[in-house]
Short mmCIF file of the C-alpha atoms (twelve columns), coordinates in Angstrom:
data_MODEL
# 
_entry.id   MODEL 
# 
loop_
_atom_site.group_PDB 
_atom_site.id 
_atom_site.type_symbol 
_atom_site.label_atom_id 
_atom_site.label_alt_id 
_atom_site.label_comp_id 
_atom_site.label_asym_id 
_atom_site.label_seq_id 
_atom_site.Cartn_x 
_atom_site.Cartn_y 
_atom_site.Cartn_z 
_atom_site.pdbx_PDB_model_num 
ATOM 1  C CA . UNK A 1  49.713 89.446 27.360 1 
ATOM 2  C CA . UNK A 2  46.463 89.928 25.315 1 
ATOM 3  C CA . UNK A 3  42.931 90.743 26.725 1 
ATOM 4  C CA . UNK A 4  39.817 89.886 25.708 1 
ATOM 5  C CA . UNK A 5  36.506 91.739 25.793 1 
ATOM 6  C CA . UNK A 6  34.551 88.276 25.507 1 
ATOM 7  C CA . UNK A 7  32.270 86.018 27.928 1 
ATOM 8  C CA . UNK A 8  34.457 83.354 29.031 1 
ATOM 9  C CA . UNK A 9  32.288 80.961 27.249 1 
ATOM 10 C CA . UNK A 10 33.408 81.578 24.148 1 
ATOM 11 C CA . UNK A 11 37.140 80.663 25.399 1 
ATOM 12 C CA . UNK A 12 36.941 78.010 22.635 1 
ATOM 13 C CA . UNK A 13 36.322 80.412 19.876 1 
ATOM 14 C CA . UNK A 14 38.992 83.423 21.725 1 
ATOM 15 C CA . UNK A 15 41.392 80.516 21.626 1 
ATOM 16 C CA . UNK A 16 41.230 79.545 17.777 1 
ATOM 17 C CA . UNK A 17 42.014 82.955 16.960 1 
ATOM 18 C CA . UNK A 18 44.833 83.060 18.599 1 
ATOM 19 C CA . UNK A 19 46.184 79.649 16.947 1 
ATOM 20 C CA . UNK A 20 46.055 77.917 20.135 1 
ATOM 21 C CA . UNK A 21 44.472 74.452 20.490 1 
ATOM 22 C CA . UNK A 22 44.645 73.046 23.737 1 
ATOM 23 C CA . UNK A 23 45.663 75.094 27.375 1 
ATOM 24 C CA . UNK A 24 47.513 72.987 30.487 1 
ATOM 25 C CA . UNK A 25 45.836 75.247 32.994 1 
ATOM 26 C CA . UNK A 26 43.479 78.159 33.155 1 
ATOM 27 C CA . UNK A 27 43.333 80.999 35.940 1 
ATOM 28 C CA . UNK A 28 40.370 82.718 36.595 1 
ATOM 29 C CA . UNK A 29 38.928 85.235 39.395 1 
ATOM 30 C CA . UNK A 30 35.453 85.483 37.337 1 
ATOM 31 C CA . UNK A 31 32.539 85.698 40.407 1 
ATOM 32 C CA . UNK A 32 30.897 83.023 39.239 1 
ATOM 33 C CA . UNK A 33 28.083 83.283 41.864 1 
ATOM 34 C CA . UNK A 34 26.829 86.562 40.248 1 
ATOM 35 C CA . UNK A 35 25.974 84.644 37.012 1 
ATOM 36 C CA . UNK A 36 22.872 81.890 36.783 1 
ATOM 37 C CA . UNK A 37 23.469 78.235 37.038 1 
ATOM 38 C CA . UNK A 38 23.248 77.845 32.995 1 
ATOM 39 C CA . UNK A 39 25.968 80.375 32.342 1 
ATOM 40 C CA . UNK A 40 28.158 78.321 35.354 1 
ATOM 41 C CA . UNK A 41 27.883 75.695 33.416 1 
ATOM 42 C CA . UNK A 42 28.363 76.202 30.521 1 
ATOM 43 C CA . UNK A 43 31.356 78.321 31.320 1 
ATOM 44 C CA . UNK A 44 32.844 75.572 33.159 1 
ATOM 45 C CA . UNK A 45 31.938 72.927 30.532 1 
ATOM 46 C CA . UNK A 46 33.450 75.428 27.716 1 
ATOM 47 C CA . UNK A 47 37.090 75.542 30.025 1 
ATOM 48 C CA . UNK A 48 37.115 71.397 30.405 1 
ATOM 49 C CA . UNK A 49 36.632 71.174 26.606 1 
ATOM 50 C CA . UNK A 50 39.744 73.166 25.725 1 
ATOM 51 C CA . UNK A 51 42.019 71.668 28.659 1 
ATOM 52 C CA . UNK A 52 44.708 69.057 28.176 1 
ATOM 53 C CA . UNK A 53 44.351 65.555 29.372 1 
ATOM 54 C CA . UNK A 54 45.028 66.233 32.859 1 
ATOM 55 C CA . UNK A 55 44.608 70.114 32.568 1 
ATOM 56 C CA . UNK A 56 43.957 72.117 35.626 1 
ATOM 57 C CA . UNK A 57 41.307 74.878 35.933 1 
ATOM 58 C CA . UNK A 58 42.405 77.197 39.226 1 
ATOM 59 C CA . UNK A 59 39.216 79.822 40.545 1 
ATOM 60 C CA . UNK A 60 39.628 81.705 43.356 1 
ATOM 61 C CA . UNK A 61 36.401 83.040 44.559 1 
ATOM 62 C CA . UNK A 62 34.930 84.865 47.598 1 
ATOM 63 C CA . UNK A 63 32.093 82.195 47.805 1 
ATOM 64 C CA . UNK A 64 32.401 78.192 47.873 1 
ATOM 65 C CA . UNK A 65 28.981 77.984 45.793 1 
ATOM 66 C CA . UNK A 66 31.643 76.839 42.693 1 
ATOM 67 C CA . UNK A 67 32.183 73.732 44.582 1 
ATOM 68 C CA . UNK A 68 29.393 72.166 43.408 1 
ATOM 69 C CA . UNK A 69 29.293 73.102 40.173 1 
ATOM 70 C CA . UNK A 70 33.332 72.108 39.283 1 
ATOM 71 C CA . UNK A 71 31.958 68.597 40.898 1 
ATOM 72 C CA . UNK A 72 29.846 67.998 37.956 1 
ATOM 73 C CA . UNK A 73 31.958 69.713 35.639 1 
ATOM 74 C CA . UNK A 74 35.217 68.095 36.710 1 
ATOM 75 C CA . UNK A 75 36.951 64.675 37.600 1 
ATOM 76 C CA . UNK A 76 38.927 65.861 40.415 1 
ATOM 77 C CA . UNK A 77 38.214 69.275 42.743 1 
ATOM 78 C CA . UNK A 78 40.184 70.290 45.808 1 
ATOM 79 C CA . UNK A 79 39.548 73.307 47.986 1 
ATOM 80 C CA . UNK A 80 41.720 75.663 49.381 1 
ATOM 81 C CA . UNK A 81 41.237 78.787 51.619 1 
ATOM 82 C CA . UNK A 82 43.129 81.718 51.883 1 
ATOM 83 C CA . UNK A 83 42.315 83.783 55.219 1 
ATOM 84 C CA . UNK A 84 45.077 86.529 55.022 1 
ATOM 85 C CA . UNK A 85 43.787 87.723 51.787 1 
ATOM 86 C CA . UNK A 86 41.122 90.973 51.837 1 
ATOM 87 C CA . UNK A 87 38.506 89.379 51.559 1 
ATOM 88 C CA . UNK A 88 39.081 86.025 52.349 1 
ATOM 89 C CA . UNK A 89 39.188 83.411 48.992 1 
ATOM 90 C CA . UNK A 90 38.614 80.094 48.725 1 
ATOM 91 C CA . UNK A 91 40.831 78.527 45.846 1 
ATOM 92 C CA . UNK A 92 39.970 75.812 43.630 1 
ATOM 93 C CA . UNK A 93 42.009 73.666 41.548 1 
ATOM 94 C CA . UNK A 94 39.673 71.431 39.049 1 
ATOM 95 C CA . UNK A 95 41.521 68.171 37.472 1 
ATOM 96 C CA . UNK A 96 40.282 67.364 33.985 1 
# 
């Protein structure tokens, strides 16, 4: 496992160094509602562009203010909710 000390919008460029096209899925517990709507975006816009054809993006999040932003980003967004976690999370699977 590698980490990287990068903002997740520059997953494109973290990925070519590593040699690595093109992901099936990405996992990701960012908190997305403490960033602006631009950087949202263009996270989310940056993690459809290096997915597979039909690529999933998973987010769990203590907020469902993603929702609406994975709508615009993505073809296909379901919702889950997890109560017996601490806190709560709602879990998102985005469908390129």
């Amino acid at each position: 496992m590698k980490l990287f000390n990068e903002s997740a919008s520059n997953v494109k460029e973290i990925l070519k160094k590593e040699n690595v096209k093109r992901a099936d899925y990405i996992i990701s517990g960012i908190p997305f509602s403490h960033f602006d709507k631009k950087l949202r975006n263009k996270i989310l816009r940056a993690t459809k562009g290096i997915l597979n054809t039909d690529g999933k993006f998973f987010a769990y999040q203590c907020s469902w203010i993603l929702k609406k932003y994975l709508d615009r980003n993505f073809d296909s967004v379901k919702l889950g909710f997890e109560p017996l976690n601490i806190p709560p999370l709602f879990i998102f699977e985005a469908v390129k």
